[in-house]
N, C-alpha and C positions, 0 to 999 in steps of 0.2 A: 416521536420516537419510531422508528425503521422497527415494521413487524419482522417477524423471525420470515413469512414466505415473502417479504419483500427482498431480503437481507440475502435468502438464497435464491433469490433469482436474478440479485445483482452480484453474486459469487459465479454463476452460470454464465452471466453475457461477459463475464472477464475474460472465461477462457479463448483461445487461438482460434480453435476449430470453430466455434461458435460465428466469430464475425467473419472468418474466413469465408466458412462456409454462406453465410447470408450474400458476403460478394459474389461470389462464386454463383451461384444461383441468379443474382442479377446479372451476369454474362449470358448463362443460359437464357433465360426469359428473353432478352435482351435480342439473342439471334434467334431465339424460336419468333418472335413478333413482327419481326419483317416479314413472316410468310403470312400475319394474318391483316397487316398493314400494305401488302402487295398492289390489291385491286382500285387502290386508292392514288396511286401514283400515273401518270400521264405516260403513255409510251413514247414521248419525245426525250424524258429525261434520260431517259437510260441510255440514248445517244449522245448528248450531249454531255454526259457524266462519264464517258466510257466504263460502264457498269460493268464488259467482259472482264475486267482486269482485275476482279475480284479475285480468282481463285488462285490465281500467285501468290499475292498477296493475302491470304491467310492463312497458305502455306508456309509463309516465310514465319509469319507472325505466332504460330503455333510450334514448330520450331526452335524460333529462340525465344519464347515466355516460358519455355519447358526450359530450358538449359539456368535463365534467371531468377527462376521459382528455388529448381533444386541451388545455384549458387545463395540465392539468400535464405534458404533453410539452413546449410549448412554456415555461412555466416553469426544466423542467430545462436544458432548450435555451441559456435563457438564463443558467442559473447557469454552465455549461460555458463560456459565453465570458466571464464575467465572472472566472472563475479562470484564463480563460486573458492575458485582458488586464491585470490588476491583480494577480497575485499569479505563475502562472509554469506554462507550459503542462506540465511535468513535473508537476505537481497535479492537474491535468484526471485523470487516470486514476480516484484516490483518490473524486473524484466520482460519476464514470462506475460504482464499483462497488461505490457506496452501497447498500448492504441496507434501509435504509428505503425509498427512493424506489424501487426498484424494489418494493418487498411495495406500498407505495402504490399507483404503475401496477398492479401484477400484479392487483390489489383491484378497481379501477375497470375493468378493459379484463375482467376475469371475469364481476363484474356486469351488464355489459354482455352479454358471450356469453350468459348464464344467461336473462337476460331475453328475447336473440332467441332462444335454441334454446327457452324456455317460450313463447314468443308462437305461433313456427312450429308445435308440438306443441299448444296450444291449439285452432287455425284447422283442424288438422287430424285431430280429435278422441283423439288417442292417450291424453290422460289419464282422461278419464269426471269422476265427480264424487268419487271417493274420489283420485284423482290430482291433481284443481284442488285439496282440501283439504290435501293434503302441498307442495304447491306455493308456496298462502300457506302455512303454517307459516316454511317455509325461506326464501319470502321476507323475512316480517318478522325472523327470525333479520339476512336479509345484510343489511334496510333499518338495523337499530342496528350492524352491522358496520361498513355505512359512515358512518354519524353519526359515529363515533369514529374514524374513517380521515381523514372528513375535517377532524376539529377537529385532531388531530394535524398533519395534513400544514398547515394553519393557519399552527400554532405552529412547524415546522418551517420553514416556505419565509422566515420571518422571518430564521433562520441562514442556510440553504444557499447554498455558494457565496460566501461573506462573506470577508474578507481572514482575521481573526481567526480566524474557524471552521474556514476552508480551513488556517491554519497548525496549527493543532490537528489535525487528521488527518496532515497531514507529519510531525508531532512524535510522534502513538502509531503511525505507521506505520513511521515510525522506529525507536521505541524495540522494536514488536515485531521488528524483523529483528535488532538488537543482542541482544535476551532470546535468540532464536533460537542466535543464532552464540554467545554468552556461554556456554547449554547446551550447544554441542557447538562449541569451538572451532576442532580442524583439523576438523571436517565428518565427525566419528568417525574421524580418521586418526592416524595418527604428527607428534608436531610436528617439523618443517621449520623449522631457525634459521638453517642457511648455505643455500649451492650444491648444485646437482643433480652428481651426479659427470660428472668430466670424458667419462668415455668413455659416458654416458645418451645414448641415440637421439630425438631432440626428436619430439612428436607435435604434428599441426596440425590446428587444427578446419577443420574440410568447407565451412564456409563464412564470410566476411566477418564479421563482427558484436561486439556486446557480448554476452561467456559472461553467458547469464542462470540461468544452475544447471548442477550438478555433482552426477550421479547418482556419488556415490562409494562405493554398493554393486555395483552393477555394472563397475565399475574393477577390485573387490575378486574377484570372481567369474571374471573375464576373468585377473587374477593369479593367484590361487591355483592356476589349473588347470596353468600353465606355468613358477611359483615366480621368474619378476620381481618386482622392484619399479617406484612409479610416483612422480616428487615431481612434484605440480599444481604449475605456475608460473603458473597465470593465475585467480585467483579470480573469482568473478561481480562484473561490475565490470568488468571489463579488456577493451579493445578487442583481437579477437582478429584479427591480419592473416596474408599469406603469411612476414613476417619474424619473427612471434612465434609460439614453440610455446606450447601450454597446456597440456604434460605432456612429463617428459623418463623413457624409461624405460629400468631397470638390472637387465640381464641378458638373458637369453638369447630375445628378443622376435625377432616379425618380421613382416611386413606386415600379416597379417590381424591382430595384436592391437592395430595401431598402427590401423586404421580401427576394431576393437572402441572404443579405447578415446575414441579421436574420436565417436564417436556418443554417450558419456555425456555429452559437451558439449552445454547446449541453446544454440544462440546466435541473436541476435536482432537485430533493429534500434535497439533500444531498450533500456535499462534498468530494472532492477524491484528493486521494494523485498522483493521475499520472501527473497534469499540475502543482499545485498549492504544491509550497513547504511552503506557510505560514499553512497550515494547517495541516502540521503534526508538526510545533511548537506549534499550538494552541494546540492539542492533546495532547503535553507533559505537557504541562500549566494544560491541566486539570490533566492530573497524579497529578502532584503535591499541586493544589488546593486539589484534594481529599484527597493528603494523609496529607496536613495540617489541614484538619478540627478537629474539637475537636471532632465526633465519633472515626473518624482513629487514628489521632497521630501517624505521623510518617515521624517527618523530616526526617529523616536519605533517604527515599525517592526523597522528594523533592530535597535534597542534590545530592543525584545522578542526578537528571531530570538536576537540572542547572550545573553540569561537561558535563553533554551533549549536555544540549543546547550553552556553550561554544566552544566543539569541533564542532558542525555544523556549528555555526559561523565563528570560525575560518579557515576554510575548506571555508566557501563560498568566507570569507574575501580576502585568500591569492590568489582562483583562478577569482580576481577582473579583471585582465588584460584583461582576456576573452572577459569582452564586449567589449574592444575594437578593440578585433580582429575575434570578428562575422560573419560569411559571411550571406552575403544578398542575399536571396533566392528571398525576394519578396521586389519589390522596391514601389509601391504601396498603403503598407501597415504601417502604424507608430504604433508601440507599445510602451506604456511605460515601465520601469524596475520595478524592485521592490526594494525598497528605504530600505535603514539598519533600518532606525525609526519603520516602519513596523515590520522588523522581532523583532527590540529588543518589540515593544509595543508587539505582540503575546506570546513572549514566558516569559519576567518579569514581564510584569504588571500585571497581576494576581498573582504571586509566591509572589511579594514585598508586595501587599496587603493582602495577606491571612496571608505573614510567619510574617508580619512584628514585631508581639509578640513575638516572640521567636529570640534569639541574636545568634544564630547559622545559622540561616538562613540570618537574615540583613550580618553578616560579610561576609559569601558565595557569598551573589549578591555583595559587593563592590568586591568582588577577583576578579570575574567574568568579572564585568564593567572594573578593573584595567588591566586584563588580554585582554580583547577584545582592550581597548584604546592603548593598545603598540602592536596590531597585527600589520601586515602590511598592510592593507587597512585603508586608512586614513578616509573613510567613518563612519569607526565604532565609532571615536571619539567623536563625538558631541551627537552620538543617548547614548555611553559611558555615557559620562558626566552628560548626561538632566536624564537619569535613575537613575544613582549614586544618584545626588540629588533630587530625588522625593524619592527614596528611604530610604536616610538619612532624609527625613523630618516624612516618615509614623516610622522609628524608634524611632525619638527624642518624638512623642507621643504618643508611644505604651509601649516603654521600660521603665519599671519602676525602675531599678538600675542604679544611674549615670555611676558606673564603666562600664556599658554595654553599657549605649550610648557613653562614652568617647572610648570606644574601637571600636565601626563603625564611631563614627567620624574621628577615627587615618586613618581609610582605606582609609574613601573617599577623606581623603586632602592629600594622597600619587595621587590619583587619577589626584586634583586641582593641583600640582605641575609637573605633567606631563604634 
């Protein structure tokens, strides 16, 4: 289980600036070390390399890495509003902490430094002439660097930030947090099936928010030393207020272990796909609310969103065995699972209530339901069923052609006969 300062320092190397800056820096270093790699160079070569020709040419080169820096910042720019406006601003992030486009930027805004810290170093003669020759070498090195930087980012900016594309990262960003939880189901704890005991002393997070992680090695640490136990009631995900505790604990506890054990809570403003796999179904949910609305129009959308939210279901369904063969890191510790009702409430109830006017979309969620109810996890059955007909009820009122409700009735009683 990912500590809490592991957790935030792999939230830190997400950000832009972060690996930008590290390239960036590797430009620099890069042209400040020719001058310390100088005296080691043959003064023949700098003849036969035409070394003078350096300073043209990192003129030019700084120049336009400055004009392709600022074009694909504002490119990105634009793709961040275009996922926020047409697909669903909980996406932006998945953007924002794209590893291409920042190695791109990092590429170009390096270039750039490389060529003014070799211009400056030039004018004020620190290299000599065995230093201009290591100089070009490493230029023409970073001149085919970026030829292929930038043919890629080309072919790239064709996708980024695309409806299609943008749903594609929702769905493996997805599917890694469900791999994640699937791996260690209570969060390396005790499974958690009923109630915290009656007489458990409720703890409260420090502050407002949605728990975005749960350091549940340090719970564990904080227990062992005083032989409580602790059952998490509020998994990442959960809006944490002054009337909900996020851990209730049992035994001989007392203030300082109840603020120990609140500070394993990381909570936030926002929600994050690394703990919490209902919330990249909620994310597809809204895809699809949006693209039902009557400014978009655009089942054919939503249609996609629920083939996908199928295959993640089915993916979670089939690796059900799992929880049972969890290893228990912390014994301590009781977490609850995350119950099938959950994922299907996140990702159909909103689809079934937006599409339900339109009979392309009622038939879609019965496939869906019929197709999850014959998976192999027996769990998906009943959460199947209670959706199918909530669903079947919002189309018998919305559908205005019998033949249209007669044809999502046929689905859902293939469903009732399974």
């Amino acid at each position: 289980m990912m500590s809490r300062w592991r957790w935030l320092l792999t939230l830190f190397a997400r950000k832009t600036w972060v690996r930008v800056s590290l390239i960036a820096l590797l430009g620099v270093v890069t042209a400040a070390a020719a001058i310390l790699f100088a005296p080691y160079v043959p003064d023949s070569w700098t003849i036969k390399i035409g070394a003078q020709a350096i300073d043209g040419i990192l003129n030019v080169l700084a120049s336009s890495m400055l004009a392709v820096t600022v074009f694909s910042v504002s490119t990105m720019v634009a793709a961040y509003g275009a996922a926020t406006s047409n697909v669903t601003p909980r996406a932006t992030r998945l953007l924002m902490e794209d590893q291409t486009s920042q190695n791109v930027l990092g590429t170009f805004i390096g270039s750039f430094l490389f060529s003014l810290v070799g211009i400056i170093a030039l004018s004020t003669g620190l290299y000599g002439s065995q230093g201009r020759a290591i100089l070009l070498v490493v230029t023409v090195v970073l001149i085919a660097l970026i030829a292929v930087t930038i043919l890629r980012w080309i072919d790239y900016l064709a996708r980024f930030g695309r409806l299609g594309e943008t749903i594609d990262r929702v769905e493996k960003a997805t599917w890694q947090a469900m791999r994640t939880r699937l791996d260690q189901p209570f969060l390396g704890g005790r499974p958690m099936t009923g109630a915290a005991p009656a007489d458990a002393s409720p703890v409260y997070a420090s502050t407002i928010g949605y728990v975005q992680h749960i350091d549940v090695g340090a719970i564990e640490d904080c227990l062992r030393k005083v032989g409580c136990t602790v059952c998490i009631t509020a998994l990442p995900g959960v809006f944490a207020d002054p009337s909900r505790p996020v851990a209730m604990i049992s035994g001989p506890g007392d203030d300082s272990l109840s603020k120990a054990i609140a500070r394993a809570f990381s909570v936030g403003a926002n929600r994050t796909f690394d703990q919490d796999p209902r919330f990249g179904l909620c994310v597809l949910a809204e895809i699809a609310s949006r693209a039902l609305s009557p400014a978009v129009n655009d089942p054919g959308t939503a249609i996609d969103v629920i083939g996908r939210a199928v295959r993640l279901l089915a993916q979670w369904g089939s690796d059900d065995a799992a929880q049972q063969e969890a290893e228990l890191m912390y014994p301590h510790v009781w977490v609850p699972a995350i119950r099938p009702d959950d994922l299907f409430d996140d990702i159909f109830s909103p689809i079934a209530r937006d599409g339900a006017a339109m009979v392309e979309i009622d038939l879609r969620l019965q496939k869906a339901f019929l197709a999850l109810a014959t998976a192999d996890s027996a769990a998906f059955k009943g959460a199947a069923r209670r959706h199918s007909a909530v669903s079947l009820q919002r189309a018998d009122l919305e559908l205005k052609l019998e033949d249209e409700r007669r044809a999502v009735r046929a689905l859902a009683s293939r469903l009732g006969e399974n």
